[in-house]
N, C-alpha and C positions, 0 to 999 in steps of 0.2 A: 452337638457342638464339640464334645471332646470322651474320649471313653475315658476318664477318670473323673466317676461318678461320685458326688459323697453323702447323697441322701435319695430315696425316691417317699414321694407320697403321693396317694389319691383320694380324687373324690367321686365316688359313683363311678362313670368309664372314664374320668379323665387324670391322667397321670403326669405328677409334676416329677421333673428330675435337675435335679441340682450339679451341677459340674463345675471344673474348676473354670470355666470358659462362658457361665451363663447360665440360663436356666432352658429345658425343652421338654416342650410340652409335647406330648401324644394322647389320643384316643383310642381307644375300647373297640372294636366293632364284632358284631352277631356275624356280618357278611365277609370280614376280612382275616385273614389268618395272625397276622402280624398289627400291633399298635399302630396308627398313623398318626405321621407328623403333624402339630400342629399350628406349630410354630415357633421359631427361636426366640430368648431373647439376649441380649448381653446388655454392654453398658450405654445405651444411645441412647440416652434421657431416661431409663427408665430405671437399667440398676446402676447402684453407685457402685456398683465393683460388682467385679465377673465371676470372682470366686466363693461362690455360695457353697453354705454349710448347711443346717437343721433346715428342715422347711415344716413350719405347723399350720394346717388351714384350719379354722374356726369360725363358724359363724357365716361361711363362706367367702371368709375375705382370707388372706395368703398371705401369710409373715415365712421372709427369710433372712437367716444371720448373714453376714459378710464382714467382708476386712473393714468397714468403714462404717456399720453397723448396722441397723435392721429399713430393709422395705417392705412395704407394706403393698396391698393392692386389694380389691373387691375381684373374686375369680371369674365374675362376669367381662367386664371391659378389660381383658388384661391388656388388649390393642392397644389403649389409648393413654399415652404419654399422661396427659393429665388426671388419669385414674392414679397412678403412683405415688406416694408416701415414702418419704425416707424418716428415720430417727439414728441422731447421734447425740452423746449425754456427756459432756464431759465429765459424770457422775463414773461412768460405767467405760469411759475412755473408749470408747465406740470400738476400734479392731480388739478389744479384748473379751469381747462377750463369745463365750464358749457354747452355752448353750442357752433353749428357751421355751417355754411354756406359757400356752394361752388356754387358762380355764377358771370356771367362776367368776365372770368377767372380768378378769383378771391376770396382766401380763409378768412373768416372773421369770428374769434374768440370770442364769449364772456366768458369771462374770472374772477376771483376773485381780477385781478389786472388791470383789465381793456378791450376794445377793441383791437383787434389786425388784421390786414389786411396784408397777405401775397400776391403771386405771387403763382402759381399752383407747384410753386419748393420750398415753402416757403424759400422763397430768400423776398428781399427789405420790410422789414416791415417798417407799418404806425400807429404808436397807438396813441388812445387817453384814457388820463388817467385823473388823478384830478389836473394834470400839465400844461393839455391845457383844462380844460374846461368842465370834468366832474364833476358833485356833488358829486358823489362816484368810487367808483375803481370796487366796486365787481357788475358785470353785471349778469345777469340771463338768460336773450337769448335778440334772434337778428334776425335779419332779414332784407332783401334786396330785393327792389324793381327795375326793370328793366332800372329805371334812373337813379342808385346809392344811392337810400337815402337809408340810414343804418336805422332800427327803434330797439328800444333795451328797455330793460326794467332794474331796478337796483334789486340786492339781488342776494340771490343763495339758492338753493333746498335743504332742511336738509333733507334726507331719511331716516333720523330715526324717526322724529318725524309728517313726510311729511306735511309742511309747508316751506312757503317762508320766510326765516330772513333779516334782514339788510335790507327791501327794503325801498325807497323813497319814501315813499303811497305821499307827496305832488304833486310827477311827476311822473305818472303814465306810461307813453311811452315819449321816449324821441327820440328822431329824429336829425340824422346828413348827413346836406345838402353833395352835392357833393364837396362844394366848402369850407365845414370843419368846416360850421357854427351850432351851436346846437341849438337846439329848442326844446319845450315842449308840447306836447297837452294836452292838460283839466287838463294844471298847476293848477285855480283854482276848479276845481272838481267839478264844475256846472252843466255840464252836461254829469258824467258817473257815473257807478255805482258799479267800481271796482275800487279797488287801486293796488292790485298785480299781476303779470301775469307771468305764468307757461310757457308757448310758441306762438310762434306763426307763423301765416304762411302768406305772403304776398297777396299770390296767391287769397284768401280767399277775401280777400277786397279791394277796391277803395279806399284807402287813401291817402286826400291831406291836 
């Protein structure tokens, strides 16, 4: 749909890709050199906007951000108009959600107004904002470790000028315990050698 790509993920052979024009799917093959197509999609009843960001599959169902904010799907039916899910929150002001994470069944937003933790029905939300204990409102991504601790960073992504604005370079990653307590690492910036941070993935590292 468009070569200005802004996420890929898969599952087993089949490759989802996120573009500013929709999402396109391909497949894997033993027999074929190259992915095949497997079909586009854009906004005709299924996304509410075309320009998809993160894509997390989980559980086998497919959540993607957009300007209008998250769809949802089972990656089986992805065909079928009535397979699709949309959510928008005026909690979380729907085109401001930056980034997002589905694990322990458990959906977690970062957002331009803050973190936001649903239920996999986004039902019973948990936020923290600069009302219980954030420095700032606007998050930039997030991430979740298998004991609950949220890790997140502040700012949000200008894709015009692609830089990170508004961030806290004082507090570089910030960290919230399970038990809703915030912390900072390398508050005093002693020992690292970045202040802003684009994304990140848990899985990747041992941090305690």
């Amino acid at each position: 749909l468009s070569n200005k790509i802004n996420f890929i993920a898969h599952q087993d052979s089949i490759i989802y890709i996120a573009t500013n024009r929709g999402l396109s799917v391909f497949q894997l093959s033993n027999t074929f050199p190259i992915p095949i197509l497997i079909n586009n999609y854009d906004d005709d009843n299924r996304l509410s906007d075309r320009d998809i960001g993160k894509i997390v599959i989980d559980d086998n169902r497919l959540y993607h951000i957009n300007m209008q904010g998250i769809d949802y799907v089972s990656a089986d039916p992805l065909y079928l108009i009535s397979a699709w899910h949309h959510f928008v929150n005026h909690q979380t002001q729907g085109n401001n959600i930056q980034d997002l994470v589905v694990k322990n069944n458990r959906i977690y937003l970062a957002t331009g107004y803050g973190i936001f933790i649903y239920d996999l029905n986004f039902q019973n939300p948990v936020s923290y904002t600069t009302s219980n204990g954030l420095i700032s409102d606007k998050i930039n991504t997030i991430a979740v470790d298998d004991n609950n601790n949220i890790f997140f960073s502040y700012g949000f992504w200008n894709k015009e000028e692609l830089i990170i604005n508004n961030s806290q370079v004082d507090y570089s990653l910030g960290k919230i315990l399970p038990s809703g307590k915030i912390e900072y690492l390398n508050k005093d910036k002693s020992n690292i050698i970045f202040n802003k941070i684009k994304s990140s993935f848990i899985s990747c590292y041992n941090i305690k």
